[in-house]
PAZAPA-4460 file (N, C-alpha, C; in steps of 0.05 Angstrom, whole numbers, plus 32768, in hexadecimal, padded with zeros to 4 digits):
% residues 161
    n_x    n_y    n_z   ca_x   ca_y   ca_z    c_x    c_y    c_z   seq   type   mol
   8011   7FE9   8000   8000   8000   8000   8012   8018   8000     1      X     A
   800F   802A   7FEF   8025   8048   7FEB   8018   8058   8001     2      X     A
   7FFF   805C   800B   7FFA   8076   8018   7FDF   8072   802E     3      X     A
   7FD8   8083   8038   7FC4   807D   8047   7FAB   806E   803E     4      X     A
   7FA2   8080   8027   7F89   8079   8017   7F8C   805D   7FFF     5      X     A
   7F77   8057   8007   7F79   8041   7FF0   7F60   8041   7FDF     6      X     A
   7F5E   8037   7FCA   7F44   8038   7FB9   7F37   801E   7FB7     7      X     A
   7F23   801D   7FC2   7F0E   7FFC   7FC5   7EF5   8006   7FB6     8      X     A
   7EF2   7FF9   7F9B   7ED9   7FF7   7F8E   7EC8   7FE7   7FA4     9      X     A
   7EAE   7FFE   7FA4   7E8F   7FF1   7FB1   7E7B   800A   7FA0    10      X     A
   7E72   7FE9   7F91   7E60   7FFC   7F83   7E4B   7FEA   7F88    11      X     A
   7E44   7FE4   7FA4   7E27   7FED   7FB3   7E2F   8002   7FBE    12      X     A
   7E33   800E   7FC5   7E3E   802B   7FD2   7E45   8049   7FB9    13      X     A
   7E43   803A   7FA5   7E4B   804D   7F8C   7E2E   8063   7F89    14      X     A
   7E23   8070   7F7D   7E13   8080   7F74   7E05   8081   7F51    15      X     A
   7E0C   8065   7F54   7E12   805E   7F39   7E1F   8061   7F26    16      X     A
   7E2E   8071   7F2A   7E44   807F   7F17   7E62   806A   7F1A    17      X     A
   7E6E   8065   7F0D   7E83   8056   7F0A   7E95   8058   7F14    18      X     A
   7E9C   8072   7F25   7EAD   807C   7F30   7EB5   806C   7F50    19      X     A
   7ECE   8061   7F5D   7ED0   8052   7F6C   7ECB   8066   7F87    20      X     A
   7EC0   8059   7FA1   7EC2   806A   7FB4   7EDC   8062   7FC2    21      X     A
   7EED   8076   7FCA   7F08   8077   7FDE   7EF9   8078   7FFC    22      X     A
   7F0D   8065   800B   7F02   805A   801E   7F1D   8060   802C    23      X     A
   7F27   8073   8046   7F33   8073   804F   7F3C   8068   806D    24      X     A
   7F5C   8054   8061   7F63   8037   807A   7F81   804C   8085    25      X     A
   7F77   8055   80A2   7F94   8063   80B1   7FA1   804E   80B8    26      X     A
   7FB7   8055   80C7   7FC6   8048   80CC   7FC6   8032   80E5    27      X     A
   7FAA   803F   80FA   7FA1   8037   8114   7F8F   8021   8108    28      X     A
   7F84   801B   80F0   7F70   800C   80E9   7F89   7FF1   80E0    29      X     A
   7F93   7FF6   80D5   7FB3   7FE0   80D3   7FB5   7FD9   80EA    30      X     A
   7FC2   7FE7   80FF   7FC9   7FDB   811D   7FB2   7FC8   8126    31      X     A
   7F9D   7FD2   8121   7F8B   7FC5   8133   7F89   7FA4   8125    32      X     A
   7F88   7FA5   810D   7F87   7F80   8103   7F9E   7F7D   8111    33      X     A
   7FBD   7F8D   810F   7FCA   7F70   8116   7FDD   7F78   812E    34      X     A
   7FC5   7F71   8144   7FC4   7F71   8162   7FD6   7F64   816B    35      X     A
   7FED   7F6F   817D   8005   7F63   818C   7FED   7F3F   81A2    36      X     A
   8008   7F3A   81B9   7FFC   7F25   81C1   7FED   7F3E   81DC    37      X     A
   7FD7   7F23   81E8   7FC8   7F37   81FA   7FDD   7F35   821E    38      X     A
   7FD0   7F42   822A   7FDE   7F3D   8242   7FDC   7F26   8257    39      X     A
   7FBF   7F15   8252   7FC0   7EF8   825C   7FD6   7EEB   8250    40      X     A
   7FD7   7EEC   822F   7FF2   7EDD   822E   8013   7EE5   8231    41      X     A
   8012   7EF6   822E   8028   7EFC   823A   8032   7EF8   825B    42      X     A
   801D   7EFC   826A   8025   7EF8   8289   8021   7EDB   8284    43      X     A
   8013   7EC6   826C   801E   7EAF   8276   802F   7E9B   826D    44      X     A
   803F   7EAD   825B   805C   7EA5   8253   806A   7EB0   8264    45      X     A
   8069   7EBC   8279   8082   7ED2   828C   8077   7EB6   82A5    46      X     A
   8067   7EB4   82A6   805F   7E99   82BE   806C   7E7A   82BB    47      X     A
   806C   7E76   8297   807D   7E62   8296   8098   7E64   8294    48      X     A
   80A4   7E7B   828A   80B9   7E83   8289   80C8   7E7F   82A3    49      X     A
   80BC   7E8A   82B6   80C5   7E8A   82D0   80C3   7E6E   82E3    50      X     A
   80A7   7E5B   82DD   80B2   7E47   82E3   80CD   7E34   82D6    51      X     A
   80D2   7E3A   82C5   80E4   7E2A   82C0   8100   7E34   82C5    52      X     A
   8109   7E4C   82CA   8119   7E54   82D6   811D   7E47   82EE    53      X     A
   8102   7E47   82FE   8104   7E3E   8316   8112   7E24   8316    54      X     A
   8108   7E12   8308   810A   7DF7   8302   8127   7DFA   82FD    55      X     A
   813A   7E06   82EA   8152   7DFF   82E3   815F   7E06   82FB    56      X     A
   8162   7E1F   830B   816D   7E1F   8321   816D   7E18   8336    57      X     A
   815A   7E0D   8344   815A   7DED   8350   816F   7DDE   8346    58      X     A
   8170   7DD6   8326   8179   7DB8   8325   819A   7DC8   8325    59      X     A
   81A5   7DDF   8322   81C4   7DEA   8322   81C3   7DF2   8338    60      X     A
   81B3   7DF5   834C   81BD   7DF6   8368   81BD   7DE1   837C    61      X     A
   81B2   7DC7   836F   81B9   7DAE   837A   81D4   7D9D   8368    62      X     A
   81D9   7DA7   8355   81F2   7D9D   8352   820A   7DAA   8362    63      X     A
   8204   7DC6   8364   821F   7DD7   836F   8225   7DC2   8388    64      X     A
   8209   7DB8   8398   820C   7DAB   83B2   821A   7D8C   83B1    65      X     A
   820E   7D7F   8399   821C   7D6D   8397   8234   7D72   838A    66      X     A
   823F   7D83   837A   825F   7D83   8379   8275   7D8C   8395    67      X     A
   8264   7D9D   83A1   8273   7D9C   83BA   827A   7D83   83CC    68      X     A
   8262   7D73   83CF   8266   7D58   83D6   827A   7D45   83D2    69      X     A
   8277   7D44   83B3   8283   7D32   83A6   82B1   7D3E   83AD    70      X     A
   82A8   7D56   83A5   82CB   7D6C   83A9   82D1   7D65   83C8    71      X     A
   82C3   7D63   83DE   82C9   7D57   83F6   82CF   7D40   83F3    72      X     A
   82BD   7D2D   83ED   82C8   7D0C   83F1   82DD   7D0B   83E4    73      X     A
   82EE   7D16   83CF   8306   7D1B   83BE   8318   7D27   83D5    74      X     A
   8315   7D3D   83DF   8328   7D48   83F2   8336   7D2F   840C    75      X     A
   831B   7D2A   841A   830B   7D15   842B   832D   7D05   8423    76      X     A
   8325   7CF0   840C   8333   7CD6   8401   835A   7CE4   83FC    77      X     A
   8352   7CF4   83F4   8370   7D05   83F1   8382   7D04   8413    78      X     A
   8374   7D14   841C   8382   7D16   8439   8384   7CFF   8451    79      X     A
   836B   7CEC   8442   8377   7CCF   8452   838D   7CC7   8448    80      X     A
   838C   7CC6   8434   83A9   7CBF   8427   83BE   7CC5   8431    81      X     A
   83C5   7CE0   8436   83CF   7CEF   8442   83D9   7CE0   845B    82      X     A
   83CA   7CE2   8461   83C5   7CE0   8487   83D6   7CBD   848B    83      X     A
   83C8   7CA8   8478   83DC   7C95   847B   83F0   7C93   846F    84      X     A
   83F5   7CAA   845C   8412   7CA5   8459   8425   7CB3   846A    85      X     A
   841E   7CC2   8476   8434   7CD1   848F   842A   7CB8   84A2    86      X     A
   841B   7CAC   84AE   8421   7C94   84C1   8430   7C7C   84B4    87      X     A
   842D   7C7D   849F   8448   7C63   848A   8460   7C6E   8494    88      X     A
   846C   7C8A   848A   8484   7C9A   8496   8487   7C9B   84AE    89      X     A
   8475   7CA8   84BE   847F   7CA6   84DE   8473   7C92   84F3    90      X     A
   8465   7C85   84E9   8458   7C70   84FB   844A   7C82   850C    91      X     A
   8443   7C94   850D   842C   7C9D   8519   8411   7CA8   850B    92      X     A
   83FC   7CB5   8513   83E9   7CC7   8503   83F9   7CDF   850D    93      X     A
   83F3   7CF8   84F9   83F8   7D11   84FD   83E0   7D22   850E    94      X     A
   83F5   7D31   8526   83E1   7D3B   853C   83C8   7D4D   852F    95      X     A
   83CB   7D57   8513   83BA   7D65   850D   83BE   7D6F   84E4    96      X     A
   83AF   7D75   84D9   83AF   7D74   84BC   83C9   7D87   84B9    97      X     A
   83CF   7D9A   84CB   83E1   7DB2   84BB   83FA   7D9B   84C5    98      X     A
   83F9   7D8C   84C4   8412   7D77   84CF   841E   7D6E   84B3    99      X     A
   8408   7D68   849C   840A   7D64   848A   8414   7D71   8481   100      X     A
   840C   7D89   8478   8414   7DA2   8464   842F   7DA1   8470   101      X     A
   843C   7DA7   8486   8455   7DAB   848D   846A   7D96   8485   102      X     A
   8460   7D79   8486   8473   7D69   8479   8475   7D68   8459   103      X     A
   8464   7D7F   8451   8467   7D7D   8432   8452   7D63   8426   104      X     A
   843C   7D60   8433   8435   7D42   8424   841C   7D52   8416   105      X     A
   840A   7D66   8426   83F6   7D78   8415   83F8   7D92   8415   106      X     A
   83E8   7D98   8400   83E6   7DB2   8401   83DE   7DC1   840D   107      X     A
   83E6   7DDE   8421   83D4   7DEA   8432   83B1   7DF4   842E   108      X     A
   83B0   7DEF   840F   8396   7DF8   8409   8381   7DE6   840C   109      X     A
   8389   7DCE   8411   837B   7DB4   840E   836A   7DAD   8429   110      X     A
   836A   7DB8   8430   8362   7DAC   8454   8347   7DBD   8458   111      X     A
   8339   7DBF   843D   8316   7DCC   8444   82FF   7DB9   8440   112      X     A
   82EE   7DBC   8443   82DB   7DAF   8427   82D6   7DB5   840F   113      X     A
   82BD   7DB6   8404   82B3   7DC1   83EE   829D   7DDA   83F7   114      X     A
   829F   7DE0   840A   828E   7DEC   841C   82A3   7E02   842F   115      X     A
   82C4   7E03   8426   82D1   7E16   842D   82D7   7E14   8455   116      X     A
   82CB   7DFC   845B   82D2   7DFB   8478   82ED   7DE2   847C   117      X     A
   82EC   7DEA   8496   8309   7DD7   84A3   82FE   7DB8   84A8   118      X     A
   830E   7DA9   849A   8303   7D8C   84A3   8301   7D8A   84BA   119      X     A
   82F9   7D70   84CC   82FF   7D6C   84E3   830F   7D4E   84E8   120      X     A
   832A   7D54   84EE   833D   7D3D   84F4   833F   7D3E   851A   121      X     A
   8342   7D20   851B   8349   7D14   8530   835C   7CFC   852E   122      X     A
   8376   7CFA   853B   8385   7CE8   8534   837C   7CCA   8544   123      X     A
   8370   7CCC   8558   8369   7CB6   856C   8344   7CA7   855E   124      X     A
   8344   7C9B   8548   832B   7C92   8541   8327   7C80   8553   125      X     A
   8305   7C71   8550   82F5   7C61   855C   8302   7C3F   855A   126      X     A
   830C   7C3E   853E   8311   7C1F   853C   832A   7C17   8534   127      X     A
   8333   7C01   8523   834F   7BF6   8520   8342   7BFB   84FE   128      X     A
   8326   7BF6   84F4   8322   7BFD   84D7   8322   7C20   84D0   129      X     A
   831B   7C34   84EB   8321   7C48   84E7   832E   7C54   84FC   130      X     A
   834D   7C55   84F6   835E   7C5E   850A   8362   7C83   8511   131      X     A
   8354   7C8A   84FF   8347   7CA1   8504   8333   7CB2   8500   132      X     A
   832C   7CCB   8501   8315   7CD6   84FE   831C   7CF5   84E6   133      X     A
   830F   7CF5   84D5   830D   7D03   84BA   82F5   7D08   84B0   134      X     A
   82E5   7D21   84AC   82CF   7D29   84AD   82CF   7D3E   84A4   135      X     A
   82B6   7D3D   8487   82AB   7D5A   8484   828E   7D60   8490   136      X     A
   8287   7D79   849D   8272   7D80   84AB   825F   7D83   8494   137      X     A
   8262   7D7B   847C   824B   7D81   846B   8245   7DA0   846F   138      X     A
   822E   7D9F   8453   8221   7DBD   8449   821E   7DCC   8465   139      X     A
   8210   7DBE   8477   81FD   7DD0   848C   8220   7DDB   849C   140      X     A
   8233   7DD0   84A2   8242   7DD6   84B5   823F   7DCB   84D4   141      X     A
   822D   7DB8   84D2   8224   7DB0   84FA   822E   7D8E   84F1   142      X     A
   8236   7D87   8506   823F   7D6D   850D   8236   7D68   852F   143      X     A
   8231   7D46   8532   8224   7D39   8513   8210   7D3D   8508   144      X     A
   820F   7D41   84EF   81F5   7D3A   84E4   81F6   7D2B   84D3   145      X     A
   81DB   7D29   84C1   81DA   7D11   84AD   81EE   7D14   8497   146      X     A
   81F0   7D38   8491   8208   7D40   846C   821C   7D39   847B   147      X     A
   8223   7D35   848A   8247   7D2F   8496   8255   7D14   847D   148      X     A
   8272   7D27   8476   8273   7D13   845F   8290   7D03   846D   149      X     A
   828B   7CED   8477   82A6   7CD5   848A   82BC   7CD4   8469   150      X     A
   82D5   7CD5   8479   82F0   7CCD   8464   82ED   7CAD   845A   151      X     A
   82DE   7CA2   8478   82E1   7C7C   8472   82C5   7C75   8467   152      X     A
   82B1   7C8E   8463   829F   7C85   8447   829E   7C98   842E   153      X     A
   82B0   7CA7   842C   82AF   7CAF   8413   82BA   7C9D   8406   154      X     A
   82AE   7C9A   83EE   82B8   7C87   83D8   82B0   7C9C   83C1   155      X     A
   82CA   7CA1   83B1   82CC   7CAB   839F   82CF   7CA0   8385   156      X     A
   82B9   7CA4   8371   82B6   7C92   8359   82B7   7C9B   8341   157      X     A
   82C2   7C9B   832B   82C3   7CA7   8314   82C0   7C98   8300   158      X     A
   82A2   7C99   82F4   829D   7C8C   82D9   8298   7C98   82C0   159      X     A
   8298   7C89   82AA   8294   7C9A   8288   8284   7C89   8281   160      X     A
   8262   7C93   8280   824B   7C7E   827A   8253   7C7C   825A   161      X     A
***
């Protein structure tokens, strides 16, 4: 269309004369056929939209939790190691983790969780299967509780399905 006006033959509307009547279409008569979406639908694409946001961040804020887990039982299994290999060398356990770091066997950075807190070592354990005590306080930070992650049950597993 070049211009505002357009020319629509109606000749029921004619005078009988042959001549076409101009019938003038603004530009508000355009808008109005081709009507955006209304505001029911739109608030209820912004409702699903938002559930599923919800939904994805749940499932990446329960992995963050399980990778911390998992980066503990790794630390966990690391520093037992540790721990019996300075009693292979000195025939004792070491009075305490920075015992380690000082003989050069770990790293000073190593002695947190995945959760940025201090393990909890004790050299005097309960049994002859665990001759000592190695412990992360889990997410919450209170011991005991149920997240408490034990050195003598982490089992650390790595597979490629």
């Amino acid at each position: 269309m070049s211009g505002a006006l357009e020319k629509i033959p109606m000749a029921h509307l004619s005078n009988n004369t042959n001549k076409p009547v101009v019938r003038a279409v603004s530009k508000a008569g355009l808008r109005a056929s081709a009507r955006g979406f209304s505001l029911l639908e739109l608030t209820l694409v912004l409702i699903i939209l938002g559930v599923l946001m919800a939904v994805a961040a749940v499932n990446v804020f329960g992995q963050g939790e399980r990778a911390k887990a998992t980066a503990t039982r790794a630390t966990l299994a690391t520093i037992k190691n540790a721990i019996v290999q300075y009693h292979l060398e000195q025939s004792a356990y070491p009075p305490d983790l920075q015992t380690l770091v000082n003989a050069k066997i770990l790293e000073a950075g190593k002695l947190s969780d995945g959760w940025k807190r201090p393990l909890f070592y004790d050299p005097i354990g309960p049994s002859i299967e665990q001759p000592f005590y190695l412990y992360s306080r889990g997410s919450d930070g209170q011991s005991p509780s149920a997240d408490d992650i034990n050195a003598f049950e982490a089992v650390v597993t790595t597979s490629n399905p």
